[in-house]
C-alpha positions in Angstrom: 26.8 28.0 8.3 25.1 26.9 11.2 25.8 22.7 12.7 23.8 21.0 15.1 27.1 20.3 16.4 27.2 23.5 17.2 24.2 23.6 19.5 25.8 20.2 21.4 28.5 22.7 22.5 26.1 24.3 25.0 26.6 22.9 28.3 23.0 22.0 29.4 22.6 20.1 26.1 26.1 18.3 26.6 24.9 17.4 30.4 21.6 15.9 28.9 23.3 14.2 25.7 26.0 12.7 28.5 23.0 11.2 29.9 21.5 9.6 27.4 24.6 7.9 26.5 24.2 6.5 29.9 21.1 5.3 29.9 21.5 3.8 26.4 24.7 2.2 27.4 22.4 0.6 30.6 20.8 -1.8 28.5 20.4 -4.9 30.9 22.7 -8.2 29.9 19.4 -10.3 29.3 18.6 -7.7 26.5 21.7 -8.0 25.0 22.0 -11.8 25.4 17.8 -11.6 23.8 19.3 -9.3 20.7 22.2 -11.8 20.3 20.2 -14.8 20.2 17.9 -13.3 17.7 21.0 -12.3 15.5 22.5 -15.7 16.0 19.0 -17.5 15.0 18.4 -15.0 11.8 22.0 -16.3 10.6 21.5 -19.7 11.5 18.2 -19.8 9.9 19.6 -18.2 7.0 22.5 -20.4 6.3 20.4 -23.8 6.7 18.0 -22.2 4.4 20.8 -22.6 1.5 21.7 -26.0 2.7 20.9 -28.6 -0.5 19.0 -30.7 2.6 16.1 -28.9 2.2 16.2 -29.0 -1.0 14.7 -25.7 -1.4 14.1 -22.9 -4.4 16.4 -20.3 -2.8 17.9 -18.4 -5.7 21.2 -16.6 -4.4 22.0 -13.5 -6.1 25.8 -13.3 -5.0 26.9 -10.1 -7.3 23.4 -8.5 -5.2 24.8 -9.7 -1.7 28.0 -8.5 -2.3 26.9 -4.9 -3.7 24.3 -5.1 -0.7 27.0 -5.7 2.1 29.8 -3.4 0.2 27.5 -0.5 0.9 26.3 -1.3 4.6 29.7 -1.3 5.5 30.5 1.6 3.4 27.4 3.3 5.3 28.7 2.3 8.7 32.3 3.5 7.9 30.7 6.9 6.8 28.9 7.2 10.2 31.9 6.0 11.9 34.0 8.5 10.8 31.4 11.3 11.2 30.6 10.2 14.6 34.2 10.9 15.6 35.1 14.1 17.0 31.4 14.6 18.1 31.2 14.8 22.2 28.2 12.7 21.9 29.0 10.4 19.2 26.0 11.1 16.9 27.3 11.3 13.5 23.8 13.2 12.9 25.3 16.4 14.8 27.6 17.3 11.6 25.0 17.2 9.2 24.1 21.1 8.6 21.0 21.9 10.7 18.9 23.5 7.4 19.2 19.7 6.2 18.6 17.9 9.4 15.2 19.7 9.6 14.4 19.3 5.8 15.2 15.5 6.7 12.7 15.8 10.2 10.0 17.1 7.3 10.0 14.2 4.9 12.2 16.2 2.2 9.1 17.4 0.4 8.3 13.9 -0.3 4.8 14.4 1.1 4.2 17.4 -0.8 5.5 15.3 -4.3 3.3 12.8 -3.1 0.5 14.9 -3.1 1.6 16.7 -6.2 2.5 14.4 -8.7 0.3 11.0 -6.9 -3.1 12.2 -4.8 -4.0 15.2 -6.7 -3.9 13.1 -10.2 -6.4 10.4 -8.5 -8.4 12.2 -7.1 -9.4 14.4 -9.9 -9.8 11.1 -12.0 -12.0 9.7 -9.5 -13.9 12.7 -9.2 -14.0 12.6 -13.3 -15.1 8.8 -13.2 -17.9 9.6 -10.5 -19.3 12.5 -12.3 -19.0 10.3 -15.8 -21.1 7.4 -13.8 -23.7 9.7 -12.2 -24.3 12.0 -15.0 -23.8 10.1 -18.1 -23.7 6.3 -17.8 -26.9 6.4 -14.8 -29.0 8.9 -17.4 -28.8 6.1 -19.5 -30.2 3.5 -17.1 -33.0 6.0 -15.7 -34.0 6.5 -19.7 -34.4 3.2 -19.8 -37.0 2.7 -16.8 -38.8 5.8 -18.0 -38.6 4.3 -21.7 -39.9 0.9 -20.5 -42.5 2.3 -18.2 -44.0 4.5 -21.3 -44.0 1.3 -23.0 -45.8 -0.7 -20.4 -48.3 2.0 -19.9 -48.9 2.1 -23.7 -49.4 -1.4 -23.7 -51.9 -1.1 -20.7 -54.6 1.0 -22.7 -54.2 -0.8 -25.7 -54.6 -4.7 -24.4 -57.9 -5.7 -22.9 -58.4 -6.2 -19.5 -60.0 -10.4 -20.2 -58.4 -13.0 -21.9 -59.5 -13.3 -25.6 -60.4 -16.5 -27.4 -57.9 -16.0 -29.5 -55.4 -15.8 -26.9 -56.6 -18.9 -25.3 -56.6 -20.9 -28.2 -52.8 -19.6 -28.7 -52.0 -21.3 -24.9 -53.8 -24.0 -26.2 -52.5 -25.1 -29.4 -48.8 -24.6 -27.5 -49.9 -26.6 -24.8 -51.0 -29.5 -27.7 -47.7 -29.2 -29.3 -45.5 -29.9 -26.3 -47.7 -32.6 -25.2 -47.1 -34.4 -28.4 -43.5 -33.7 -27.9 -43.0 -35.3 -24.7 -45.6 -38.1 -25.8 -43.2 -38.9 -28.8 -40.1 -38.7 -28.0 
């Protein structure tokens, strides 16, 4: 089984790794002091946070916190004792190579994604465009057609004047709100 560790044993790639060791170990002290505040402030900020003072709504799961910090440090023993043994210290150099690249490429998650997520909503919203364009908007045209049919019907069968009949219709109406607002 081929290791990534074994392609650190090639000297070229052992001069290079040696080297970034270097220049990540040349950090400048107002870095470290920045990062140290920043940790400091984060803790600070999170232990006043839980003072009753502030009398805030901070719920405190402690069963949660404890499983949470179990497993960092579980994590960061696990890397510490892979890391050892390795010339450049990456615990990532003992982890087969076929799996380090399957890592690199997502693990298939963007294929799933596609598969089981994108695919699915697409073809709905293709479904949902076609079901809008084709059914629901032949409905709306049939009804402008059907009410310009209508209106056009009505055009040849109404006069073009006013009748008297009609006027006296807009006139009796007009006589029967008149007496409404006059009476009440």
């Amino acid at each position: 089984m081929e290791r990534i560790d074994d392609f650190f044993d090639e000297p070229q790639v052992v001069h290079e790794a040696e080297g970034v060791e270097r220049a990540e170990a040349a950090i400048t002290s107002s870095a470290r002091l920045g990062t140290t505040v920043l940790t400091l402030m984060t803790l600070l900020g999170s232990v006043v946070a839980l003072l009753p003072v502030w009398r805030s709504d901070v719920h405190l799961n402690v069963q949660l916190l404890l499983a949470t910090l179990v497993l960092m440090a579980a994590a960061a023993l696990a890397v510490w004792f892979a890391a050892r043994g390795v010339r450049t210290r990456d615990a990532a150099a003992r982890v087969p190579a076929r799996l380090s690249l399957a890592a690199e490429r997502g693990l298939g998650a963007d294929y799933a994604y596609r598969l089981v997520v994108a695919t699915p909503v697409l073809a709905l919203a293709r479904a949902v465009t076609w079901f809008d364009g084709e059914v629901l908007d032949a409905w709306v045209r049939g009804a402008g057609a059907g009410a310009r049919l209508v209106g056009r019907a009505g055009d040849l069968l109404t006069p073009r004047r006013v009748t008297p009949s009609l006027a006296g219709v807009l006139g009796g109406m007009l006589l029967v709100v008149l007496v409404a607002v006059v009476t009440s």
